[in-house]
N, C-alpha and C positions, 0 to 999 in steps of 0.2 A: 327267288331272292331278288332285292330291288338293285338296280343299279347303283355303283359307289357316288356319289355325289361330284358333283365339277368343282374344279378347285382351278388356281393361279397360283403363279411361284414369283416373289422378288427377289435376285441376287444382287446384294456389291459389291464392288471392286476397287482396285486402288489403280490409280495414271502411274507408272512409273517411268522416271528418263529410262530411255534404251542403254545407253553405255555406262550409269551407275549401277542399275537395278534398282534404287532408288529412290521414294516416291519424291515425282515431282514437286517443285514450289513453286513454279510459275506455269501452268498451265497454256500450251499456245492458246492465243484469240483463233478462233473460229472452231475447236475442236467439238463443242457442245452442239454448236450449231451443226458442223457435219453430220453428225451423230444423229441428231434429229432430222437431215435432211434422207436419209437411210430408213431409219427407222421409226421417225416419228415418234408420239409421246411415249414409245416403249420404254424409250432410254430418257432417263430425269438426273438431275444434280442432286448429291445431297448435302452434307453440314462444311465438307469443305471442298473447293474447286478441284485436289485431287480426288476425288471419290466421283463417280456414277452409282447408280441405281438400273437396273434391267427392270422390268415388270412388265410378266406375259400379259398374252391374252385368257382366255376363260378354255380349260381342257376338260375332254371327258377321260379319256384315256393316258396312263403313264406312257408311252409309248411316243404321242404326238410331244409331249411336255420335252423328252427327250433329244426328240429331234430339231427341235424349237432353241431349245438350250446350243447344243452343238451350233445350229446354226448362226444365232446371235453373237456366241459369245466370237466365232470365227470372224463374220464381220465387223465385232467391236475390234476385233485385236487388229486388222486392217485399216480400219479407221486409223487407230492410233498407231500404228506402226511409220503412217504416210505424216503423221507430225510426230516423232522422233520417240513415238511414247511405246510403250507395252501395258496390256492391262494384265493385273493379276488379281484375283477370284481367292480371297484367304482372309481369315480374319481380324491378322494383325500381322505389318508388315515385320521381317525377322530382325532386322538392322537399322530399323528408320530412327533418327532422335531427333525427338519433336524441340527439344531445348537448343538443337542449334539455328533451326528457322521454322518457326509454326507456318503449316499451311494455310493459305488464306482462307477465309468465311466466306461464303455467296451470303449476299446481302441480306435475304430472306431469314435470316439465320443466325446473324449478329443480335439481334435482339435475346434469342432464346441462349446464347451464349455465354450473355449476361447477366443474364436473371441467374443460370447454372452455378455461375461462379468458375473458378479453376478446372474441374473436374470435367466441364465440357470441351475446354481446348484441350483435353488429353486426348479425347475419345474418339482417336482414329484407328476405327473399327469397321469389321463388316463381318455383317450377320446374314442368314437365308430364313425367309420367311413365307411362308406357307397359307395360304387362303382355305380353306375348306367350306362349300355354301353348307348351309343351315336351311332348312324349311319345315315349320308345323313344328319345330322344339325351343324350349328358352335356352337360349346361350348359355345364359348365365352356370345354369343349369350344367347342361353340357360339360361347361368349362372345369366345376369343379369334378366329377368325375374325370375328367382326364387331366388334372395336373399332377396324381402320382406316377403318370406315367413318364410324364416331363424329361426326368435326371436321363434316361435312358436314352431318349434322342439328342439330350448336350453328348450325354459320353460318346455317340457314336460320330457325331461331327466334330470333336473338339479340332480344332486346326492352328491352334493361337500358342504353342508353349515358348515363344519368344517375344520378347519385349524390350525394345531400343539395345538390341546386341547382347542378351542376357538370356541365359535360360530361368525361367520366372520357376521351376518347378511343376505349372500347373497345364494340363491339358487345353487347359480353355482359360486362358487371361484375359479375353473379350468377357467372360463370365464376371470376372471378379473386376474390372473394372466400372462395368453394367452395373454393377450392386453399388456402387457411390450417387449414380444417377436417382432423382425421386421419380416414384412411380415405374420401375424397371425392374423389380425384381419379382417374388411370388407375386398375382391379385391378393387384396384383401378378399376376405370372407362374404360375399354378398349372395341370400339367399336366391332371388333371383332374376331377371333381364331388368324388372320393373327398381327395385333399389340399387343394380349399378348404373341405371339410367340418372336416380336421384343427386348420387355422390355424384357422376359427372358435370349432373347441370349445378352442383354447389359449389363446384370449385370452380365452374366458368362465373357463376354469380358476382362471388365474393372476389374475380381477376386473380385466383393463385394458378393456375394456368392460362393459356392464350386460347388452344383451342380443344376439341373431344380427344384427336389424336395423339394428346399429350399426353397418356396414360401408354406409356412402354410398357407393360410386366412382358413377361416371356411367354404368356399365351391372354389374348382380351377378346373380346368380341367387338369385329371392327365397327369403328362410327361410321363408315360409309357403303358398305357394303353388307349385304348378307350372311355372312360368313363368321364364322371363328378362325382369327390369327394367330399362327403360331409364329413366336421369335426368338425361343429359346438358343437354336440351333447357331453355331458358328456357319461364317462361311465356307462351302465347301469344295477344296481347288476339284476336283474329279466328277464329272457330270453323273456319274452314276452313285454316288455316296448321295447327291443333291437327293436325286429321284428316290433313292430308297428311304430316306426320311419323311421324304414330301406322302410316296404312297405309303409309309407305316401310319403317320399322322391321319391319311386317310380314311386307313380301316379300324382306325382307337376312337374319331370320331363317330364313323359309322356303328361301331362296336359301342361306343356310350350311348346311344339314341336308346339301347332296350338293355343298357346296364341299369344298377342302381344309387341313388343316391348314397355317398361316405357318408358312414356312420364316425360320430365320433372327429369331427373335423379337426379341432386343438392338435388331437394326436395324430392324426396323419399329416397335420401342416408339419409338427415336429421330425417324424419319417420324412418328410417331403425335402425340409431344411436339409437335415443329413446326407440325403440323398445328392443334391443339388451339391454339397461340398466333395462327395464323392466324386462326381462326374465332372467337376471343375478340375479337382485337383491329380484324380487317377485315370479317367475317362474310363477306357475298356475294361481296365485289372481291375477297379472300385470295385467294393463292397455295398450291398446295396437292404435296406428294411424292405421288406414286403409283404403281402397278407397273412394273416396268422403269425405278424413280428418275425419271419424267417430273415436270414442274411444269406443272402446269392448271388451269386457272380455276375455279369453283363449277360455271359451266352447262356445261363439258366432264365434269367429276369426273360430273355427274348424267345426261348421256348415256352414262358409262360403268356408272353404275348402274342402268341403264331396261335397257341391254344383257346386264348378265351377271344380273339378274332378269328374263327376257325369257320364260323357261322356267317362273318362278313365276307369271307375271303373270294375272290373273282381267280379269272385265268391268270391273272399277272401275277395275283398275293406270292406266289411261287419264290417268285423272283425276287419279291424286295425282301422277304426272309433271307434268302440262299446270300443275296448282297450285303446284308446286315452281320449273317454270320461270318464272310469274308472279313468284312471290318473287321472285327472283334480277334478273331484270329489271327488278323494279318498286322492289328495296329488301324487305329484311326490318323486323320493328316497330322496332327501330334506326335503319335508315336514315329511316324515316318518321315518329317522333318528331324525329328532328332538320330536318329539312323541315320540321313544321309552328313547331319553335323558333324556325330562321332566319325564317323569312317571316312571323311576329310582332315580330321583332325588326327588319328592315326595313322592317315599315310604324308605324313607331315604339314599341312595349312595351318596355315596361323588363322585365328577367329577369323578375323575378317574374310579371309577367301569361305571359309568351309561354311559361313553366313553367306555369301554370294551363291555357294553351292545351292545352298537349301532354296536362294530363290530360282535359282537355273532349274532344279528339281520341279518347284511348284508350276512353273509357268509352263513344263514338257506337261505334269497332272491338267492343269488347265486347258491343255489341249484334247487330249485325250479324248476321241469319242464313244460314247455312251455302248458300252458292252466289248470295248477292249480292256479285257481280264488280265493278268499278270498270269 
């Protein structure tokens, strides 16, 4: 059996002041530049000055990714700590409201904010996203075989069920806000590498986007890299939820290379849809469409996927199953911010504290290193 292919992982995070919890509005001067004097172009800015970006290097093993992770995310939180900050690793802060001071734009970025409209200064978000190289197959290809699998890794990361001090109902709010953004939700239909190459060079033509990478959906094949990106997933506060998604994604890759092509696309994009609203809005409990039209639960859906990657599976596949099932059973970061919300709020807090809780909660998960189990 060949080896699993090399991948890369980017996480974001949110600055948050230390004595609010928070997220910052005025970011100090020099913290970016620390950051970079540490860690170099690991760490990048993205759409607003409180937000970072991580992005590894190139891994063969889940193992090193691991360790990689623990160790970044400890010296970010160092960095920030020595200018008054805390970084948190989640995909929508619990308490933040953006109506009473919007965080500023890096300048790179104000343009694309405006062409959005509204809907981009809402979208303080952070997501985990997944590299997997590609060699000797069409993406494109690729990609539509593995987007029914898609709903499956939102449900296991959802991390977002609050928004501006509100329980939104939904597992994953970063999902459902994504879905306003264009070009962010399923790909359209393109048979294969050679006509999504065409749609992308016609919308840079005719200026309705700026550049390739403005194609967000939740899994594309990167403009820069060899690879197919995955961006479905929430961000995830527990290093070990990152990795088990990162190496599932890797063995559905691997596992698509000698699948076969969806029959019948229309109707699996229509499973796909449903799917995708399951996973937003129930994460793990969702009900889910899948072959032969069956409906089954998350921990069925992921015994079906340990099963038809059984043929990809290496020493580790072990693990990122046994992890996945933890999830599922124990509650994705969803479910467990709202656990630690209610039972602040039943032993008396008013919102506002039992919202502090939850991020006191996420920032101890944040820390946590990779294979301390509960």
């Amino acid at each position: 059996m060949p080896a699993l292919a090399r991948f890369g992982i980017e996480e974001e995070c949110f600055l948050l002041d230390r004595s609010t919890l928070d997220i910052v509005r005025d970011v100090p001067l020099g913290f970016l530049h620390a950051c970079r004097g540490v860690l170099g172009e690991e760490v990048i800015g993205e759409i607003f000055d409180c937000q970072i970006e991580l992005v590894s290097p190139v891994f063969r093993q889940l193992a090193d990714a691991g360790r990689y992770l623990a160790d970044r995310r400890r010296r970010l939180a160092a960095i920030a700590q020595a200018h008054e900050l805390e970084t948190l690793c989640v995909a929508a802060h619990p308490f933040t409201r953006l109506h009473r001071q919007r965080p500023a734009v890096r300048p790179r970025y104000q343009r694309l904010i405006a062409q959005q409209a509204g809907v981009a200064g809402e979208s303080l978000l952070c997501g985990l996203h997944v590299h997997v190289e590609v060699k000797g197959f069409d993406r494109v290809q690729l990609m539509n075989r593995l987007l029914p699998w898609l709903p499956l890794l939102l449900a296991l990361s959802g991390s977002s069920p609050f928004w501006g001090g509100r329980d939104t109902g939904l597992a994953s709010h970063r999902q459902a806000m994504c879905g306003e953004w264009p070009r962010m939700g399923p790909p359209p239909h393109f048979h294969d590498e050679s006509q999504w190459r065409r749609y992308v060079a016609l919308l840079l033509e005719h200026r309705l986007m700026d550049e390739a990478g403005h194609t967000w959906w939740i899994i594309r094949p990167s403009a820069r890299y060899p690879t197919l990106e995955l961006r479905i997933p929430d961000a995830c506060p527990r290093i070990d939820d990152a990795l088990c998604i990162a190496g599932l994604f890797r063995l559905l890759v691997a596992q698509a290379r000698w699948g076969e092509d969806i029959a019948a696309p229309e109707w699996q994009r229509a499973l796909l849809l449903e799917n995708l609203w399951q996973a937003r809005r129930h994460g793990c409990t969702g009900s889910f469409l899948v072959e032969r039209n069956r409906c089954v639960s998350a921990l069925d859906w992921l015994r079906l996927a340990e099963k038809t990657c059984a043929g990809q599976a290496d020493a580790g596949s072990r693990r990122i199953f046994m992890q996945a099932r933890r999830i599922i059973k124990q509650g994705n970061s969803a479910d467990r911010q709202l656990r630690v919300y209610r039972a602040a709020r039943n032993a008396g807090a008013g919102s506002a504290k039992a919202l502090r809780c939850v991020v006191e909660h996420l920032l101890a998960e944040n820390r946590r290193p990779p294979g301390d189990t509960d």
